[in-house]
C-alpha positions as CSV (number, residue, x, y, z in Angstrom):
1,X,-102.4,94.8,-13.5
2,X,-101.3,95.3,-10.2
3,X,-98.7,93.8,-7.9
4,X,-99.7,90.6,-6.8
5,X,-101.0,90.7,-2.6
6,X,-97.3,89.0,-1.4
7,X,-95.2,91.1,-3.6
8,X,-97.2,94.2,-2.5
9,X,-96.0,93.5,1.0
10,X,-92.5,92.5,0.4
11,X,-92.3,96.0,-1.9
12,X,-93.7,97.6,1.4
13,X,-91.5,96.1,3.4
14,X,-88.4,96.9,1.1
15,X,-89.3,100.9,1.1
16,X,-89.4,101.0,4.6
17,X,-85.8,99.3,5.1
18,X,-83.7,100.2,2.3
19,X,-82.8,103.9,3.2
20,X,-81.9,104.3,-0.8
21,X,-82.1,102.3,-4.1
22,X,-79.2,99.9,-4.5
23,X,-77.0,102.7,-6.9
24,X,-77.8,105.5,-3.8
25,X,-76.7,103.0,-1.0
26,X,-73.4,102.3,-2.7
27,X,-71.1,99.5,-3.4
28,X,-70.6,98.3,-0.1
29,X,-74.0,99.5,1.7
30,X,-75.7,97.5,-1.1
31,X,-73.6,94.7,-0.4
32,X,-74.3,94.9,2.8
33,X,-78.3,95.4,2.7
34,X,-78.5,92.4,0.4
35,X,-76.8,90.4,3.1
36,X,-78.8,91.6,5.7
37,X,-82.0,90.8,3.1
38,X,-81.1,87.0,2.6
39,X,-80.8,86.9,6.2
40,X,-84.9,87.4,6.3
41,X,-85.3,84.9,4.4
42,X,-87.3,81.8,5.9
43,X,-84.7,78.5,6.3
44,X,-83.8,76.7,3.2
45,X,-85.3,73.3,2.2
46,X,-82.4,70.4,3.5
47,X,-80.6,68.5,0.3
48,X,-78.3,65.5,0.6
49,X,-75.5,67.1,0.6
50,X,-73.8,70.9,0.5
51,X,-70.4,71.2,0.0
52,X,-68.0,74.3,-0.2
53,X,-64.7,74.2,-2.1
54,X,-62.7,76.3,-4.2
55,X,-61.4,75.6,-8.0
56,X,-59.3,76.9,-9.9
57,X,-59.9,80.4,-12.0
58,X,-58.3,82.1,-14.4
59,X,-56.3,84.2,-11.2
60,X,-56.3,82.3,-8.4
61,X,-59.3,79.9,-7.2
62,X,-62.8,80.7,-7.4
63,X,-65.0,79.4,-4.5
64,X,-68.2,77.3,-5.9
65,X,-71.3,75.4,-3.3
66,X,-72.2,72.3,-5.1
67,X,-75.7,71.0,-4.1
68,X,-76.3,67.2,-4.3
69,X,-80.0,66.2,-4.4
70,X,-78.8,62.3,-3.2
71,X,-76.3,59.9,-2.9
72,X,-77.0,58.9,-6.8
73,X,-73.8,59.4,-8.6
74,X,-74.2,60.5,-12.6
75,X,-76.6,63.6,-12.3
76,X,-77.1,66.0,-14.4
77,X,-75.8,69.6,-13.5
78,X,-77.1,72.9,-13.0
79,X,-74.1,75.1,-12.9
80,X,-75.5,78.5,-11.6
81,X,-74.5,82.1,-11.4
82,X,-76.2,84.7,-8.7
83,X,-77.1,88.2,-9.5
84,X,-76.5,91.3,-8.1
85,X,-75.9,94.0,-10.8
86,X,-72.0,92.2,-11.1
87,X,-71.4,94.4,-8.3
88,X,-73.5,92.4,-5.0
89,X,-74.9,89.1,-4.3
90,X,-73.1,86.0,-3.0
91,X,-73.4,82.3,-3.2
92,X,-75.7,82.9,0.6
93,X,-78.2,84.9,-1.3
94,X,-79.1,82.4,-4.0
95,X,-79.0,79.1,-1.7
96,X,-82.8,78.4,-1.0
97,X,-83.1,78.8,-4.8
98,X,-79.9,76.4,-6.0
99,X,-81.7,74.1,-2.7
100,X,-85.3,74.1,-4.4
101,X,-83.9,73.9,-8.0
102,X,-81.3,70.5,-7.1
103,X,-83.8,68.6,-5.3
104,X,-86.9,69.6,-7.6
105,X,-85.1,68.5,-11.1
106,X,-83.3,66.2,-9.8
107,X,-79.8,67.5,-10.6
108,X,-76.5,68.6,-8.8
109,X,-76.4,72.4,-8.5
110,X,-72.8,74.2,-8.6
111,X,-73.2,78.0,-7.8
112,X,-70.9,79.9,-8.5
113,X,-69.0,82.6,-6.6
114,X,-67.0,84.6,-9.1
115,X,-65.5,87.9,-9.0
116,X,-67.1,91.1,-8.5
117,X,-66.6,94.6,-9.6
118,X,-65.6,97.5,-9.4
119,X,-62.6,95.6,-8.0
120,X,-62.3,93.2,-10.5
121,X,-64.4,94.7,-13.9
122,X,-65.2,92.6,-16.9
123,X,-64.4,90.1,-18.0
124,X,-63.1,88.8,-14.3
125,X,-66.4,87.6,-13.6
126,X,-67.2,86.4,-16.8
127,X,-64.1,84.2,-16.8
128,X,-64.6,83.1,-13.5
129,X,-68.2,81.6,-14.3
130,X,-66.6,80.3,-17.6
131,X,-63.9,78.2,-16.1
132,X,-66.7,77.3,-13.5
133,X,-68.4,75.7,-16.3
134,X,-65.1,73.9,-17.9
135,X,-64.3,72.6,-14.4
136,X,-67.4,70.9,-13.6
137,X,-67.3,69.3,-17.2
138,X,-63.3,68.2,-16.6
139,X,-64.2,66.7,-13.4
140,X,-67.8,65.5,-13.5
141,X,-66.8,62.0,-12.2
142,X,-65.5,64.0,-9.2
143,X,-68.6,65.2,-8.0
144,X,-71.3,62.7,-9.6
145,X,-71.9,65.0,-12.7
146,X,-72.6,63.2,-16.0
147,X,-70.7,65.6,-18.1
148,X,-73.3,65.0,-21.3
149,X,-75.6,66.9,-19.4
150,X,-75.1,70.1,-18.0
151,X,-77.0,73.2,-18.1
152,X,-76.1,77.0,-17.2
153,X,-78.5,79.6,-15.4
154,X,-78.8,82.7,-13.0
155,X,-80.9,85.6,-12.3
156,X,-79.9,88.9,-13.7
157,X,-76.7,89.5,-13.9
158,X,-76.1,86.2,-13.4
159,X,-78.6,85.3,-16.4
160,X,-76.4,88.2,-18.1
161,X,-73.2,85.5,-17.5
162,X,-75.1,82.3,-18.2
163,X,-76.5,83.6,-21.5
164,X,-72.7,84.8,-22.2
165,X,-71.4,82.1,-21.1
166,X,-73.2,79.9,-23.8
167,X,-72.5,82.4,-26.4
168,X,-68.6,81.5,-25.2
169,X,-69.0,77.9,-25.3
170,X,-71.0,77.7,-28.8
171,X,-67.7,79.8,-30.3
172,X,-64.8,77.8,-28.9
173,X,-65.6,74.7,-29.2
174,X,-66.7,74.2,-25.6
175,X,-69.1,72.1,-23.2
176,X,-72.0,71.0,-24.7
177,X,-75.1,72.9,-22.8
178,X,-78.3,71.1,-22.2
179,X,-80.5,74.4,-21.2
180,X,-79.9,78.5,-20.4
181,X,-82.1,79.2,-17.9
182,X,-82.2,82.9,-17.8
183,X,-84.2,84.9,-15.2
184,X,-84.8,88.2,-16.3
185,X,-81.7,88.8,-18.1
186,X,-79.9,91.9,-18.7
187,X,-78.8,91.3,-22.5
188,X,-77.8,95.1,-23.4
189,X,-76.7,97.7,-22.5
190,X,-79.7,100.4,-21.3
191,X,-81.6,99.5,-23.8
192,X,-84.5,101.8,-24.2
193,X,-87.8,100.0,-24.0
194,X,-91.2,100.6,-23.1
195,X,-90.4,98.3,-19.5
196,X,-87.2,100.8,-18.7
197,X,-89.9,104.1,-18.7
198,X,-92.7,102.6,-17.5
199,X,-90.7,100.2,-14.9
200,X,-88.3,103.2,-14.2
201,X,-88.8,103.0,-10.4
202,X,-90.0,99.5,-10.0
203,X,-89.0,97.7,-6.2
204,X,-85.4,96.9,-5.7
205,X,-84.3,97.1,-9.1
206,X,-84.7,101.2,-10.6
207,X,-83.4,101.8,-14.2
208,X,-81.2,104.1,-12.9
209,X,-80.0,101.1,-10.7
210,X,-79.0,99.3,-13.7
211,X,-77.1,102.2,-15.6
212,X,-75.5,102.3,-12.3
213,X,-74.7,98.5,-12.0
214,X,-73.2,98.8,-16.0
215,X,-71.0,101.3,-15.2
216,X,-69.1,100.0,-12.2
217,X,-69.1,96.8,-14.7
218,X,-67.7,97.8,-17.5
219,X,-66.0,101.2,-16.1
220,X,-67.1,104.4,-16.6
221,X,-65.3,104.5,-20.6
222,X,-67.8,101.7,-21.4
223,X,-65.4,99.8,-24.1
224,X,-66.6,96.7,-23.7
225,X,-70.3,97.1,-24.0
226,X,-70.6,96.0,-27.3
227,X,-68.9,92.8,-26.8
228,X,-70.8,89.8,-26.7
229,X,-69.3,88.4,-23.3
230,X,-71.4,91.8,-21.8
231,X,-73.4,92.4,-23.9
232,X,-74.7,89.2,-25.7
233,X,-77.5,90.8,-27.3
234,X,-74.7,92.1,-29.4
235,X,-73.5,88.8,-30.8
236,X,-73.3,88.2,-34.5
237,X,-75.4,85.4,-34.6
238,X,-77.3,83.3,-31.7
239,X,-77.9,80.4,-33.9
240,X,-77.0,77.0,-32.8
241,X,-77.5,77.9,-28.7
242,X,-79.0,75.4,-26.7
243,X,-82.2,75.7,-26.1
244,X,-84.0,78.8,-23.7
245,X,-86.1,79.0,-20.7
246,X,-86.0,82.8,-20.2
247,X,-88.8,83.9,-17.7
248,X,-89.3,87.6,-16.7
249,X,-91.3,89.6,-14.0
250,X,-94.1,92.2,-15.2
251,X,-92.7,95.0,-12.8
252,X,-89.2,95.0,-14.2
253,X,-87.2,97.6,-16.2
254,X,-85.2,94.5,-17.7
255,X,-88.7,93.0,-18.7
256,X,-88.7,94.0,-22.3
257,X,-85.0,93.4,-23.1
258,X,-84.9,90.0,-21.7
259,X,-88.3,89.0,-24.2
260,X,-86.4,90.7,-26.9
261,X,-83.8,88.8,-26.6
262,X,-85.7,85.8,-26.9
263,X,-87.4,86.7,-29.6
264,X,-83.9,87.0,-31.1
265,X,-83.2,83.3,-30.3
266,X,-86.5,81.8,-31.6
267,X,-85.8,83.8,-34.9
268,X,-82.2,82.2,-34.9
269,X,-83.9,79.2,-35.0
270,X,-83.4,78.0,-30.7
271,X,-85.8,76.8,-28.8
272,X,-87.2,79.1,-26.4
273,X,-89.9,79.4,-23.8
274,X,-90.5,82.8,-22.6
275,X,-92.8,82.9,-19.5
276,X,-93.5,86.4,-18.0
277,X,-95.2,86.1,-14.0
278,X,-97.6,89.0,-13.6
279,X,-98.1,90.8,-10.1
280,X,-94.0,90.1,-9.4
281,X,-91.3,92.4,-9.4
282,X,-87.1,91.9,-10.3
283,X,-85.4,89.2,-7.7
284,X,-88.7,87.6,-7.7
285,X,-87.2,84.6,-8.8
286,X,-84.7,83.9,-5.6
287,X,-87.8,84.5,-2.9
288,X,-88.3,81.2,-2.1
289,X,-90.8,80.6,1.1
290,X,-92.0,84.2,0.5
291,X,-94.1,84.7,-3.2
292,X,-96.6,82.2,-4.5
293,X,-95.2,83.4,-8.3
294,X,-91.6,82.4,-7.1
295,X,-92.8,79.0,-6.3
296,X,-94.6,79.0,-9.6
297,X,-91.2,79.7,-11.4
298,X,-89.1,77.4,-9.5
299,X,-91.8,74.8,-10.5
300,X,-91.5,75.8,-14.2
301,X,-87.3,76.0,-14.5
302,X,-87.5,72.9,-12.5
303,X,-89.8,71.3,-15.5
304,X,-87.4,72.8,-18.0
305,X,-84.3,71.6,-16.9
306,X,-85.8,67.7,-16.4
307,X,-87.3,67.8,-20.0
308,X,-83.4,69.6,-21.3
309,X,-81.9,66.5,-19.2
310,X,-83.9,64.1,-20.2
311,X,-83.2,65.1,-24.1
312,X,-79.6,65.1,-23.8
313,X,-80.2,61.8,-22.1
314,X,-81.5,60.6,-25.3
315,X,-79.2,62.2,-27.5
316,X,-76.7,60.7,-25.5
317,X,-78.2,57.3,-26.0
């Protein structure tokens, strides 16, 4: 296989503006080359209502966008995390996507703009999209959220947090989570599969990108890489998570490790659907208006996250 037509051109277009990979370009010349990416980006599809405010975090307030789909009050909730390697990204860069996904299922979206290293290493971000989570199930009534339904997703490193995140929740007794929706997850650390080689210098995301991304992380000793909140791949056991929609791109070194861990949930007994979209490459997922596959994956978490609402609807019941 090949990459699809679209992809082909945006991978073009990407190696004729980026000057580096991500790692080369640095902290803040990534930063600031995402930025000026999202800005290409053709204008989002209007919702009911965007609102930003700020909660508070474990130090200090977190800022969060919550997307309401209509004047309906007692939604479900998406609460979503961006990616970015930990190190980029912003609440801007995911916004067509958290757009799409609140008016297409239905639900009230709350993106989350957490802390980012190297000036804040784990677990600051981590515990930011963590109290994120505990504050929209304390104050769902606030903003039209029926608490018994709320699911948790992101793309990359933000599917790294989400799928932590649950891992948390499942251990300390916290909110009940209807769906992880995980797009192309980084589960562990560098793991060596066959997507890492052959993927090694996929578009926009390079393996050595991600060793890259781990380090500034984690920091350079790498102590925490075997703990779940990183790492969850590393967790004792994944039984009893809510249930999976992990969906991965064919050009991706994260590929493999993301359908690994998967696999790992299906064997611990979770349900999971693993869909992997041929012909597109890593970020794939937050291209809205610009790849047909991302419009076929917005379609499919969309799906997933009515049919996860709709059971917790009748569990509720």
């Amino acid at each position: 296989m090949s990459l699809d037509p679209d992809a082909q051109a945006i991978a073009d277009m990407l190696a004729q503006q980026m000057p580096g990979t991500l790692s080369e370009l640095g902290v803040e010349g990534g930063r600031a080359f995402l930025r000026a990416l999202g800005q290409q980006a053709p204008q989002g599809t209007p919702v009911h209502s965007v609102t930003d405010r700020s909660i508070s975090g474990p130090e200090g307030t977190v800022g969060v966008r919550v997307y309401h789909p209509s004047e309906q009050a007692d939604l479900p909730a998406l609460v979503y995390f961006h990616g970015g390697g930990w190190v980029m990204g912003s609440l801007d860069m995911v916004d067509n996507l958290c757009r799409e996904l609140a008016n297409r299922a239905e639900c009230v979206v709350v993106s989350v703009d957490y802390r980012l290293a190297p000036e804040n290493p784990f677990p600051a971000g981590f515990n930011d999209v963590y109290a994120a989570l505990l504050w929209v199930a304390e104050h769902g009534a606030e903003i039209g959220v029926d608490t018994d339904r709320i699911a948790v997703g992101g793309d990359s490193a933000g599917a790294n947090l989400a799928a932590a995140v649950a891992l948390f929740s499942r251990d300390n007794s916290g909110p009940k989570i209807a769906l992880q929706l995980l797009a192309y997850p980084a589960t562990d650390y560098c793991a060596p599969t066959p997507s890492w080689v052959e993927h090694a210098n996929a578009p926009l995301l390079t393996a050595d990108d991600v060793r890259w991304f781990w380090a500034k992380y984690l920091g350079e000793d790498m102590r925490f890489k075997d703990d779940p909140r990183a790492t969850p791949a590393n967790a004792t056991s994944l039984e009893q998570l809510p249930p999976a929609f992990v969906l991965t791109p064919e050009y991706d070194p994260l590929r493999d490790e993301a359908e690994e861990y998967a696999r790992k949930l299906a064997a611990a007994g979770v349900q999971v659907k693993v869909q992997r979209y041929t012909g597109a490459f890593h970020g794939f997922f937050m291209m809205v208006g610009m790849l047909d596959k991302t419009e076929r994956a917005i379609a499919d978490a969309a799906e997933m996250l009515e049919e996860a609402f709709a059971r917790a609807l009748l569990q509720k019941s």
